[in-house]
C-alpha positions as CSV (number, residue, x, y, z in Angstrom):
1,X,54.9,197.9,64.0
2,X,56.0,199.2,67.3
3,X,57.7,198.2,69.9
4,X,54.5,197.7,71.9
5,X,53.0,196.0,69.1
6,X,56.0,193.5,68.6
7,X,55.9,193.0,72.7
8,X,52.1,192.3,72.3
9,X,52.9,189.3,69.5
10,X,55.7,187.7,70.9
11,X,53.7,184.8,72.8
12,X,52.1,184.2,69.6
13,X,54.2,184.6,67.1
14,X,55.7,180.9,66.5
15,X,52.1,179.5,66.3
16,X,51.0,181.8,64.1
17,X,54.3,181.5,62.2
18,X,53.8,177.8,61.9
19,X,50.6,178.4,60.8
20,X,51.0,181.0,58.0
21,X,54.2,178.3,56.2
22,X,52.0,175.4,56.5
23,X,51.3,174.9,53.0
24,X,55.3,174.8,52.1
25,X,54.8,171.7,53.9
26,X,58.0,172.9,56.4
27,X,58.0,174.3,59.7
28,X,59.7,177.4,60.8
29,X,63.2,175.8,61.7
30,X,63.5,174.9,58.3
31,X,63.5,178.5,57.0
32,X,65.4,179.9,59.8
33,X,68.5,177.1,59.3
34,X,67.8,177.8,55.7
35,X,69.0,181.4,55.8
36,X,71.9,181.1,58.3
37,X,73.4,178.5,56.4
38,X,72.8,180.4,53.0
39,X,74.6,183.5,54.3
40,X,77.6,180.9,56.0
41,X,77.5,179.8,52.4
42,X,77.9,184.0,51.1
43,X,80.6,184.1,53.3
44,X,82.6,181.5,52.5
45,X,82.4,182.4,48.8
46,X,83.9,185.8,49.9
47,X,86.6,184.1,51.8
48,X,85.7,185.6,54.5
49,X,85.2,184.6,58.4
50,X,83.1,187.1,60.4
51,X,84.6,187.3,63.8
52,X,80.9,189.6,64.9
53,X,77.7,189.3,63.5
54,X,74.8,191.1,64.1
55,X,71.3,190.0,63.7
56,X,69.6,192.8,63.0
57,X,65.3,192.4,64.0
58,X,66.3,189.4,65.9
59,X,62.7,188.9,66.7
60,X,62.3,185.6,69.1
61,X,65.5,184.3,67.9
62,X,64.5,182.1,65.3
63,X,67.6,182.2,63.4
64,X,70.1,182.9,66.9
65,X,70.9,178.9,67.0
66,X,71.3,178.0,63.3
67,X,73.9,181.2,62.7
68,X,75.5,180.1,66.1
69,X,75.6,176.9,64.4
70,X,76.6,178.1,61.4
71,X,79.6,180.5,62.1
72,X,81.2,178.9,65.2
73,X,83.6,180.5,66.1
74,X,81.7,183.9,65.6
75,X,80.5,186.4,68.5
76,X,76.5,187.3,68.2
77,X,74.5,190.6,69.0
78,X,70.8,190.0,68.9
79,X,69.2,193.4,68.2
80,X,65.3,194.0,68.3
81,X,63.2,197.0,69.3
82,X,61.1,194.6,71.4
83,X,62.7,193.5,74.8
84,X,60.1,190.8,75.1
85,X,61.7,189.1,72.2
86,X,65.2,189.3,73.1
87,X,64.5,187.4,76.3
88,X,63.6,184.8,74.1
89,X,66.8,185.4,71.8
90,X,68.7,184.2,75.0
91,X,66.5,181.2,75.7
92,X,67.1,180.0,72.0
93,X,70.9,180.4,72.3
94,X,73.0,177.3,72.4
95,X,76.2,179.6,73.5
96,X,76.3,183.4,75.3
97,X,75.0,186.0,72.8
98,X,75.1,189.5,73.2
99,X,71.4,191.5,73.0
100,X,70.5,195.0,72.1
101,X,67.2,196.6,72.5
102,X,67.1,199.7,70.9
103,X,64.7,202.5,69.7
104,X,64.3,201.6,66.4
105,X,66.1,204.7,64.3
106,X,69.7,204.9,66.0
107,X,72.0,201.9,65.7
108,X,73.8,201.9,69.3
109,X,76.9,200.9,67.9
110,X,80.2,202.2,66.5
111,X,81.4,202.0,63.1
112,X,83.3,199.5,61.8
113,X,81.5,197.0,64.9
114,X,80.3,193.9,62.7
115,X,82.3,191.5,59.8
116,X,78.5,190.4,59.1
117,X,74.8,191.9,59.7
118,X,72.2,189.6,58.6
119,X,68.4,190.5,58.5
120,X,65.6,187.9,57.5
121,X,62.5,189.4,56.9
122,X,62.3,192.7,59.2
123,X,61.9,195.6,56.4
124,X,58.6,194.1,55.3
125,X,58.0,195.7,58.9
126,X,59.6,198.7,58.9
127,X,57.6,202.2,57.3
128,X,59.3,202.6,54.0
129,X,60.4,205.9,54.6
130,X,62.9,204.8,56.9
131,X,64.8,201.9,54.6
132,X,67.4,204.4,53.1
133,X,68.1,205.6,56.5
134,X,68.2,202.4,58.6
135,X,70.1,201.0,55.9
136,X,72.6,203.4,56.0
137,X,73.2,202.8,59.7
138,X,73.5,199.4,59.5
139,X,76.2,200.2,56.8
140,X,77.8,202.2,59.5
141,X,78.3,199.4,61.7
142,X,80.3,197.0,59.5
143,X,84.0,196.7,59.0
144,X,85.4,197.5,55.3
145,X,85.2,194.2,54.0
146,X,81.8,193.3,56.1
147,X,78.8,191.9,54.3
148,X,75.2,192.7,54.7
149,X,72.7,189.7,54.1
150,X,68.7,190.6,54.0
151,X,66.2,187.8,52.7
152,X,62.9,189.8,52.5
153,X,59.5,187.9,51.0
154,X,59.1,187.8,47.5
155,X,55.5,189.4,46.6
156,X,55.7,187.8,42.8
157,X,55.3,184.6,44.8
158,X,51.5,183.6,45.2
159,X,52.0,181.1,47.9
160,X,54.0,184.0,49.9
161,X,51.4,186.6,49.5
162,X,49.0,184.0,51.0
163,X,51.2,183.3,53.7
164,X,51.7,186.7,54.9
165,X,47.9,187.6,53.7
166,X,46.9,184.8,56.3
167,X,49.7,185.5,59.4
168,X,48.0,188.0,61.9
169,X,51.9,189.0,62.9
170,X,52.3,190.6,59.2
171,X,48.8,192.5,59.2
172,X,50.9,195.1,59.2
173,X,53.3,194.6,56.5
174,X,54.4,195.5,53.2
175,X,56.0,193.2,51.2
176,X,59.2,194.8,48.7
177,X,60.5,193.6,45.5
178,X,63.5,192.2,44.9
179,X,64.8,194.6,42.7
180,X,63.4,197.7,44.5
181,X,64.5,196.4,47.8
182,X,68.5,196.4,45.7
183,X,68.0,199.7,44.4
184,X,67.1,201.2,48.3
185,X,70.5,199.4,49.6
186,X,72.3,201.1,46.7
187,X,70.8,204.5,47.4
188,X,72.1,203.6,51.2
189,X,75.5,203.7,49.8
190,X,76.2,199.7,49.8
191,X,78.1,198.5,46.6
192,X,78.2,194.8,45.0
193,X,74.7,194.5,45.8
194,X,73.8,190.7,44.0
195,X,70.5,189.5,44.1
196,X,68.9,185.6,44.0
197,X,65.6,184.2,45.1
198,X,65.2,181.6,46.9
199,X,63.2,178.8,48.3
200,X,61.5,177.4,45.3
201,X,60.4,174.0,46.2
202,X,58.0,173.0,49.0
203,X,58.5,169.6,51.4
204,X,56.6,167.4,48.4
205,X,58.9,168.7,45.9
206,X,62.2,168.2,48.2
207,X,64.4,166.2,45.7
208,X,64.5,169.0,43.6
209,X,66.0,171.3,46.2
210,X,69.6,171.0,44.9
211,X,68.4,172.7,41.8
212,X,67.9,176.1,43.5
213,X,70.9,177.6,43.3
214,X,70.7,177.0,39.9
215,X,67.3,179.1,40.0
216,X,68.9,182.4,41.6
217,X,68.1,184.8,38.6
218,X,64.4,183.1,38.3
219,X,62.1,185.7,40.5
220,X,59.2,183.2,41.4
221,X,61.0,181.8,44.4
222,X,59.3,182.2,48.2
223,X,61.8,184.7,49.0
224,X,65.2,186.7,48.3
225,X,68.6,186.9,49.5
226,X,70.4,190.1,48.5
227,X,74.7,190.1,49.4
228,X,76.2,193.7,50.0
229,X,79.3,195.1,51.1
């Protein structure tokens, strides 16, 4: 999609969001505090304590609070081809947040700029040709020890397919396997690339959520995490 296209959504884009996870039995929030506090989770495991992260496809800021909230002491960059979104980036913020709006093919940063870039569900978005590349930038950016963190959809899910197959936001999109999406973040140079899925049990089936992580190496979860360095 382009920037004009993202602009055009933005108004929209939590209704219909809400509307396309409805059968999960969650809302939106829970998905977006899902992911920040998986990848505070990554990072801990690392032993690591990103001083900059960079939310990469920030969107409207769904997931600006929970990773405020979930790395604390952590400065934020917001960064999102649509203005129109990053406006709302900085309404969503509980603290001051940096936000980028850039052209969508140059990363306007220098190397070595972020301990942590985290993406949730942007390259489903983005014209496959330009992964490897992209990826590669946003390589660029972090510090030698920094971590990447994408969760992407899992298209061996049926209840994601219908999601997105329903959501007028992802007319557009093409969903990436798990293991393809880890072989184009190899090809982009990144190394220790692990993959999990994720987000196996809907609301009804919510006492069985502490069994997930148990569940990584099973690919029928909702989506995937993949952890990079």
């Amino acid at each position: 999609m382009s920037q004009a296209e993202f602009d055009a959504y933005v108004d929209e884009y939590d209704a219909q969001h809400a509307a396309s996870v409805k059968l999960s039995g969650e809302d939106p929030e829970y998905f977006a505090e899902y992911k920040a506090k998986y990848a505070a989770q990554a990072m801990a495991a690392a032993g690591l304590a990103p001083a900059r992260i960079m939310d990469f496809g920030a969107g409207r800021g769904n997931c600006i609070a929970h990773l405020q909230r979930a790395f604390p002491d952590a400065a934020l960059t917001a960064l999102d081809v649509s203005s129109r979104s990053l406006s709302h980036c900085e309404a969503r913020a509980i603290r001051p947040l940096e936000t980028v709006c850039y052209d969508g093919q140059t990363l306007p940063f220098d190397a070595g700029s972020f301990d942590l870039a985290f993406t949730a569900c942007v390259f489903h978005h983005i014209p496959e040709g330009d992964h490897i590349r992209l990826l590669a930038e946003i390589r660029h950016t972090l510090t030698p020890q920094g971590r990447f963190i994408l969760f992407e959809h899992n298209p061996w899910n049926p209840l994601t397919r219908h999601a997105v197959a329903t959501c007028p936001f992802d007319v557009n999109a093409v969903l990436i396997t798990g293991p393809e999406m880890r072989r184009r973040l190899l090809a982009a140079g990144f190394k220790d690339v692990s993959l999990r899925w994720t987000l196996f049990f809907p609301a009804f089936a919510a006492p069985l959520r502490p069994l997930e992580r148990a569940l990584g190496w099973l690919p029928l979860g909702a989506q995937y995490c993949l952890v990079a360095r």
